[in-house]
Steps between C-alpha positions, in 0.01 A plus 500: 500500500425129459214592195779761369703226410252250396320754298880509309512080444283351317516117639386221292384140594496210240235289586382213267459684137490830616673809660279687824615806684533470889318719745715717713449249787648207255765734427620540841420130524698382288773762498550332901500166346802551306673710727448219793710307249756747412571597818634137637625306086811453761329252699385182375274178619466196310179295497503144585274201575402307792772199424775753495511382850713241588423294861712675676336835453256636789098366457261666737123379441373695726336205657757519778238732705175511594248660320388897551912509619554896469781575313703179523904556569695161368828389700714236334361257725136567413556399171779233520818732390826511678720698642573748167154531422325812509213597757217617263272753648136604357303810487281738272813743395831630548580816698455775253206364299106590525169426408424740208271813603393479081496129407342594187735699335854306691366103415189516241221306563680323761320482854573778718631281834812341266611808342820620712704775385812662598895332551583257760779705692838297652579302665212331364238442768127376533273808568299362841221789425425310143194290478634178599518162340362147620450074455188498293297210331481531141296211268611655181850358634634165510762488768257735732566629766667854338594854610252741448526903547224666632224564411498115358569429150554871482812651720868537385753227630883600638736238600855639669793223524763567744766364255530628111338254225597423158186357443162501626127427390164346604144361323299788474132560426221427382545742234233614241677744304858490350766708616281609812724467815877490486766379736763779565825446662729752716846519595579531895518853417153556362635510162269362220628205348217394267170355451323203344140513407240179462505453131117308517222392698488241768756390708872582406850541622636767570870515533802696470913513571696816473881505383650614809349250698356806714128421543369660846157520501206396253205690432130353310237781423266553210595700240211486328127392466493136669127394573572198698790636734818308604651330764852297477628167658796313445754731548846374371811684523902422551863571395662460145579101607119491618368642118572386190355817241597287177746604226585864476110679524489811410456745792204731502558897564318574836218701334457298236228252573315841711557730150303217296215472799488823426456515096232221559298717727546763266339310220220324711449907524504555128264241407237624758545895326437357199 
């Protein structure tokens, strides 16, 4: 059925000067990419920096353990919040998600072990059968110690907050590709809310707040090829007094930032056919 209807489409690609025709599997490739994005237009992130942060937003540096600490949980009092602040949990993925039986077809030349598939269900929960996450030395950051999945450098990264967010973000890296690994964030009920990739190499922040204040859970994986892994550390995150986003961004549909991930893979593709 699925070549029946591509064998009816013909599906172009402009790339650089010139027009190339897309395989089936870039067909169905891309065909996801853009319906990931027109599935959730309703919901919207906005990107924002590290000093979007005002002091009284939450700062954990992931110092406040030891090392090799298995999948660290974060009371206010662990990281010097008070009595409204949230009690930040960490773990591979959410209830409902996977590792991907066919990383190379569901995250392209991304490594198998931080490819997870599938819908985080609600209430939003931490899966405790998902590889799990630890304190890990990293010299390629500054402020080291960091949070790495497993394997290291090389395992997806879920955070759970007990409380709803507006905003929320961390350093992430080291990164040697662009739009490689993207933070996504989910409502309490496992709804996707959006995603922000790396835009460059190195290390970079990666941050986010969502309109309705309604930020349960955050979720780093690759998304594509990324030769030096990840790992994130300061991880900042608070209420609409704790973030200032700037003047009136403009929000990003959910799928947006996961529909172009996908149109660069699909010309990485192209230039490699031709």
């Amino acid at each position: 059925m699925v070549n029946e209807v591509l064998d009816r489409f013909v599906f172009v690609f402009v790339f650089g000067n010139g027009l190339m025709k897309l395989s089936p599997v870039l067909y169905l490739f891309a065909g996801a990419s853009f319906a990931v994005a027109a599935s959730v237009a309703n919901a919207a992130v906005v990107r924002i920096e590290e000093s979007s942060f005002l002091s009284g937003a939450g700062l954990i540096t992931f110092s406040e353990f030891g090392l090799d600490t298995v999948n660290p949980t974060y009371a206010p009092a662990d990281y010097g919040g008070d009595s409204a602040s949230p009690t930040v949990g960490t773990g591979g993925y959410f209830v409902g998600q996977s590792l991907s039986a066919d990383a190379a077809t569901d995250c392209p030349g991304a490594a198998a072990t931080a490819c997870i598939v599938g819908t985080p269900s609600g209430p939003l929960a931490l899966d405790g059968d998902a590889p799990t996450t630890f304190i890990a030395e990293d010299g390629a950051t500054p402020t080291s110690p960091t949070l790495s999945g497993r394997p290291l450098f090389n395992g997806p990264i879920a955070l759970l907050f007990s409380e709803d967010q507006y905003g929320v973000g961390f350093t992430a890296g080291f990164f040697d590709a662009a739009m490689s690994t993207g933070i996504t964030a989910f409502g309490r009920d496992g709804t996707l809310l959006g995603t922000v990739l790396n835009e460059g190499r190195g290390i970079e922040f990666l941050g986010l707040v969502s309109e309705d204040a309604d930020i349960a859970g955050v979720f780093l994986d690759l998304v594509g090829s990324e030769p030096a892994g990840f790992v994130i550390d300061n991880l900042r995150f608070g209420n609409r007094g704790d973030v200032d986003p700037g003047p009136s961004p403009v929000p990003l549909p959910a799928g947006f930032p996961l529909m172009l991930a996908g149109l660069a893979a699909i010309g990485v593709a192209g230039r490699k056919r031709h």
